[in-house]
N, C-alpha and C positions, 0 to 999 in steps of 0.2 A: 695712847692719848688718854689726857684725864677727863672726867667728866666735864668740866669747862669747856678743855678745848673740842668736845663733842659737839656742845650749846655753841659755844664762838664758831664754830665752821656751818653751823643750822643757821644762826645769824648772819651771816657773811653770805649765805644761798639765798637766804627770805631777803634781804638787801639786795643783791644782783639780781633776783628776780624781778620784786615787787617796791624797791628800793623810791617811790617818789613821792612826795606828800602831795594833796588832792589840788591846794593852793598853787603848788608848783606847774599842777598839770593842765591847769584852767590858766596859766599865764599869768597869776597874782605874785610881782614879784612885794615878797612880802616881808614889811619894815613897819617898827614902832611909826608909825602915823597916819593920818584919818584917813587914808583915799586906798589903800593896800586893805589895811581893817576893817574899813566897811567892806569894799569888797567882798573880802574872806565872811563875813555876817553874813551876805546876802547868796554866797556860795553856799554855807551850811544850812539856808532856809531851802535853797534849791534841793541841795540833797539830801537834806532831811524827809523830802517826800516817799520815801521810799520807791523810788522809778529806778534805773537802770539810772548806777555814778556816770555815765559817760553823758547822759543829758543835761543832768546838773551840771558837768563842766561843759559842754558845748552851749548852755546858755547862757553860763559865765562869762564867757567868753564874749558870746553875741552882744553881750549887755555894753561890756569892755567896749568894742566896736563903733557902736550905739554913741559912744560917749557917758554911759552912765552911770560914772563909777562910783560916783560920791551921793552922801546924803541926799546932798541942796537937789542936784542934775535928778537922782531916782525921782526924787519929791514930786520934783519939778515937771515931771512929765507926765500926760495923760495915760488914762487907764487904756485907752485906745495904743497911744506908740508905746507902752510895754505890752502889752497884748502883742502887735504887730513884731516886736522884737523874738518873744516869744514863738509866735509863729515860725518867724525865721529860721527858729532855732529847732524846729519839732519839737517842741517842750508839750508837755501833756496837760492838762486844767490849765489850761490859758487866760480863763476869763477869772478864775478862782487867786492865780496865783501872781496876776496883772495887780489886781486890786491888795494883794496882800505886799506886793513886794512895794506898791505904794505907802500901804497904813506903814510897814517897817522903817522905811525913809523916814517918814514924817515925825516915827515917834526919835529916831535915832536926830535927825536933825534938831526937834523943839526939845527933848530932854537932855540933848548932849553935845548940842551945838555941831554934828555931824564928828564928833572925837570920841571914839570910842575908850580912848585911854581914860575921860572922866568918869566914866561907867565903873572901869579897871579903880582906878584909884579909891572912888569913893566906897566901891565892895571888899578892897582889899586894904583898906585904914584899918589897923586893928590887930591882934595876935590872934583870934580865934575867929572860926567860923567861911575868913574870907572867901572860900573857894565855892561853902554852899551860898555866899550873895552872889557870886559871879553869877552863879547858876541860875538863879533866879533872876537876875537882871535881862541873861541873854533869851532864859524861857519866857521875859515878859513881850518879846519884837514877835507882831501877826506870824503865824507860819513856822515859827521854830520851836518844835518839841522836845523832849530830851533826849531826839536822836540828835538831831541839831546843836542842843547843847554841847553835847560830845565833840562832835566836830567839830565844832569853835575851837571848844577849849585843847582840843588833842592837837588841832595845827597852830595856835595861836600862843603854845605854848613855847615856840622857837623864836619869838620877838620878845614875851614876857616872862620872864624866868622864874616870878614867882610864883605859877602855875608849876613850875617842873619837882618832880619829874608827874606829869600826868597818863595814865593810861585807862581807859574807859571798856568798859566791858566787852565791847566790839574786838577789842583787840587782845584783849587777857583768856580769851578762851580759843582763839588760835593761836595763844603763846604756848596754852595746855597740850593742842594737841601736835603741837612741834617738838615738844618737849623742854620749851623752854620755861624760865621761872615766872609765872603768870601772874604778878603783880610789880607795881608802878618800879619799887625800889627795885626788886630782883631786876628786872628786863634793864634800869640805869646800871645798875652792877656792871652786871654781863657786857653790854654795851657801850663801859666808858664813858656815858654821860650821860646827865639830868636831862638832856633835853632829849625826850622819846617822841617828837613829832612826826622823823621819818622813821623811824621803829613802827610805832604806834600805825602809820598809815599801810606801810605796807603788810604788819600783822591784819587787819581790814581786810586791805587787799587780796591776801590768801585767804582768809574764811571765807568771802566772796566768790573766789575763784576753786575752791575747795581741794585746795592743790597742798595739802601740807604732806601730805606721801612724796611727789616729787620733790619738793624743797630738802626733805630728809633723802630725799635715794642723791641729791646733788650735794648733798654734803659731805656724801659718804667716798 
């Protein structure tokens, strides 16, 4: 086998293992328009907190439930029934992240009419720069840091193509230690295509799970 097909069967293991993007697994089924999008926003503020991913998507989910998928509906509700929601859900800083996941609605609602595509379009008008405006746009909603950002932009990159190929740090250094090529182009290379969302999430995945020994002994 050539060196490729070394990397292509490492990749085809880290896929059949960890093969699922975050969005997918919180139930976000995720398409160009405002009710998936926001969503996915308000996924990446959850698990941008640094808790255990499996909260963030169990309160994804809960919120889903809840009814409150959108903008208008987050906005729209008291700091009390997202608290309560929360609760529901064993989510951790309840009271902290009730109120923040309020302020985020509100800005995403009154600055972007609850469409996150005009956030998208108006950072990415332009030949240069656009992906450090995204970045900043999506760093400016309460609650989401530049881990957050990442996650946005790493799964949000399988709806908007002019993100791709994106892969964010979380995921380039357990490409390192798989042995695979640890940057955005190499990993689209290897992979057959620009769009590294489920790449990207399950490289996450494995760092996470700090399983890239097994991934390489299943490929072997």
């Amino acid at each position: 086998m050539t060196r490729d097909d070394d990397r292509r069967a490492v990749l085809d293991a880290l896929l059949e293992r960890h093969g699922q993007t975050y969005a997918d697994e919180a139930g976000i089924r995720l398409k160009d328009t405002p009710v998936p999008l926001f969503e996915l926003l308000v996924l990446s503020s959850l698990l941008s907190a640094n808790l255990q991913a499996d909260l963030g998507v169990r309160t994804a989910r809960a919120l889903r439930e809840a009814g409150l998928t959108s903008a208008d509906k987050l906005a729209a509700a008291s700091d009390e029934e997202r608290w309560q929601v929360l609760a529901d859900a064993r989510y951790l800083r309840k009271e902290q992240t009730a109120r923040q996941l309020g302020q985020l609605a509100e800005r995403a609602a009154d600055e972007h009419g609850g469409d996150l595509r005009r956030m998208r379009d108006r950072a990415l008008d332009g030949d240069d720069g656009g992906l450090d405006r995204l970045r900043e746009e999506v760093e400016g909603f309460t609650g989401i840091g530049p881990l957050g950002v990442d996650i946005f932009c790493r799964e949000v990159q399988a709806v908007w193509p002019a993100l791709r190929p994106f892969a964010d740090d979380r995921a380039t250094g357990p490409a390192r230690a798989l042995g695979l090529p640890h940057d955005a182009a190499g990993l689209a290379a290897l992979a057959g295509t620009d769009d590294l969302s489920v790449v990207g999430a399950a490289l996450v995945r494995c760092g996470l799970a700090d399983d890239a020994d097994e991934v390489r002994a299943a490929a072997r």
